[in-house]
C-alpha distance (Angstrom), angle and dihedral (degrees) to the residues before:
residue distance angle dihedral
X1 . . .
X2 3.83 . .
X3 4.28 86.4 .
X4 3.88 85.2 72.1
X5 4.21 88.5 69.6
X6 4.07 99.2 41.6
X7 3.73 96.4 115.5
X8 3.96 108.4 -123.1
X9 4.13 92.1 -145.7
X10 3.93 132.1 8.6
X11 3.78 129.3 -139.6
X12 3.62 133.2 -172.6
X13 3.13 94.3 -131.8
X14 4.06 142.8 2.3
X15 3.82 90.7 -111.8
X16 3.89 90.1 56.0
X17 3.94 76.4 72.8
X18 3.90 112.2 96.2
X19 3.72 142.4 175.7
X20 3.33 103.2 -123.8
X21 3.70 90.5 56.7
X22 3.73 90.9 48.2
X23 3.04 101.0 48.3
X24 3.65 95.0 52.4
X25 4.01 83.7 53.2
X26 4.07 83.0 59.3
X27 3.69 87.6 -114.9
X28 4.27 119.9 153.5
X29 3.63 99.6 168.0
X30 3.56 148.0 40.5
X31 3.61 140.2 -148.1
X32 3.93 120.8 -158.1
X33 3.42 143.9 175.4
X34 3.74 112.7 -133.7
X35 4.33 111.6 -145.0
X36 3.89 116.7 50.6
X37 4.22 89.5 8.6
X38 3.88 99.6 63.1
X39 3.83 105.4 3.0
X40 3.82 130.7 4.9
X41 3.79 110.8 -90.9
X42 4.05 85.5 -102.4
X43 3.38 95.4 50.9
X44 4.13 103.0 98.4
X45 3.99 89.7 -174.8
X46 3.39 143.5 62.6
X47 3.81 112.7 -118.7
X48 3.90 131.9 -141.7
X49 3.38 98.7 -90.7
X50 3.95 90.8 48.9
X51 3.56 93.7 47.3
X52 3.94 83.2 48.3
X53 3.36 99.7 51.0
X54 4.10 101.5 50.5
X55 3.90 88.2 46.3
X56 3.82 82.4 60.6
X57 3.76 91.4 41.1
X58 3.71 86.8 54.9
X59 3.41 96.5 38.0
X60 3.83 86.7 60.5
X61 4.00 90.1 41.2
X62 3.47 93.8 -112.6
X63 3.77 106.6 145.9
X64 3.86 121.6 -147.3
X65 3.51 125.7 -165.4
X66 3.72 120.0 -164.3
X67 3.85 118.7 -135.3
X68 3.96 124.2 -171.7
X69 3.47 134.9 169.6
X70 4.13 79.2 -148.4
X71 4.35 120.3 105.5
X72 3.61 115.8 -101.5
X73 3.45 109.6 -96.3
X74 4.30 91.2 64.0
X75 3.82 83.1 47.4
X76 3.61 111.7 47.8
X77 4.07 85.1 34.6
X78 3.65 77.5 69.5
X79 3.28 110.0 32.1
X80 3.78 111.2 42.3
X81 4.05 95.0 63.1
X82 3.72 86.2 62.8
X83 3.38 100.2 43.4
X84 3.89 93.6 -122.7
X85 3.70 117.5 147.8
X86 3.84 109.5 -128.7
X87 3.85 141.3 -174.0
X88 3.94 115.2 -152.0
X89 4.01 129.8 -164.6
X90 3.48 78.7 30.0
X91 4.11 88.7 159.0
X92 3.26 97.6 -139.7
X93 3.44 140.4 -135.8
X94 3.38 84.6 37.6
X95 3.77 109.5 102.1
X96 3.75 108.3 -126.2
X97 3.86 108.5 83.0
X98 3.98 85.7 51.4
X99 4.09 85.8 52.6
X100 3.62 91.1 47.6
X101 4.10 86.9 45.5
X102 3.48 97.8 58.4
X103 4.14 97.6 46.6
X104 3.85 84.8 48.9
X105 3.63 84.0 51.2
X106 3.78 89.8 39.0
X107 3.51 91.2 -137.6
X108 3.81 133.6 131.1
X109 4.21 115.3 -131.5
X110 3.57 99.7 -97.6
X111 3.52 92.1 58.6
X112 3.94 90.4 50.8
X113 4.02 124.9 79.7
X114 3.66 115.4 -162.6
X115 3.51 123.5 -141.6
X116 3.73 130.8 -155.2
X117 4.07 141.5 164.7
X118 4.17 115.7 -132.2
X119 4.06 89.9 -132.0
């Protein structure tokens, strides 16, 4: 059970993450978690670089869906002025909001990358 979270690759951070090499990975989709991944869990906006980086992820048509064990409002706060689709009190590890993720995404799991800060 505990093999299914063992990270397969480790970044330093989320913006070290680009198209070109996921694409080549035959990835079309990403999973993330929103505080300590792209911001830091006070941060209430996304910042350049963020806003940077999904405009290339789109760009590419990589899509990236936003998961957060967070309410709502801190989500879609986030979320909506980048045009990222998101799930929130996603009560995670638990399996089901990165189900629902991928058929949003309509996506099977090989094409999908998931993405996850250590704190």
């Amino acid at each position: 059970m505990l093999k299914k979270f063992l990270p397969n690759e480790h970044v330093q951070r989320v913006l070290d993450i680009t198209p070109a090499r996921l694409s080549d990975m035959g990835i079309k989709g990403i999973i993330t978690d929103l505080d300590n991944t792209l911001v830091a869990w006070d941060v209430k906006d996304a910042t350049p670089e963020i806003i940077q980086w999904f405009k290339e992820m789109k760009e590419h048509n990589i899509k990236v869906t936003i998961i957060s064990n967070n309410d709502k409002e801190r989500v879609s706060i986030f979320s909506e002025p980048l045009e990222a689709s998101f799930i929130y009190s996603a009560r995670k590890p638990l399996i089901r909001a990165f189900t629902r993720a991928a058929k949003q995404m309509n996506l099977k799991k090989e094409e999908i990358v998931v993405i996850g800060g250590t704190s």
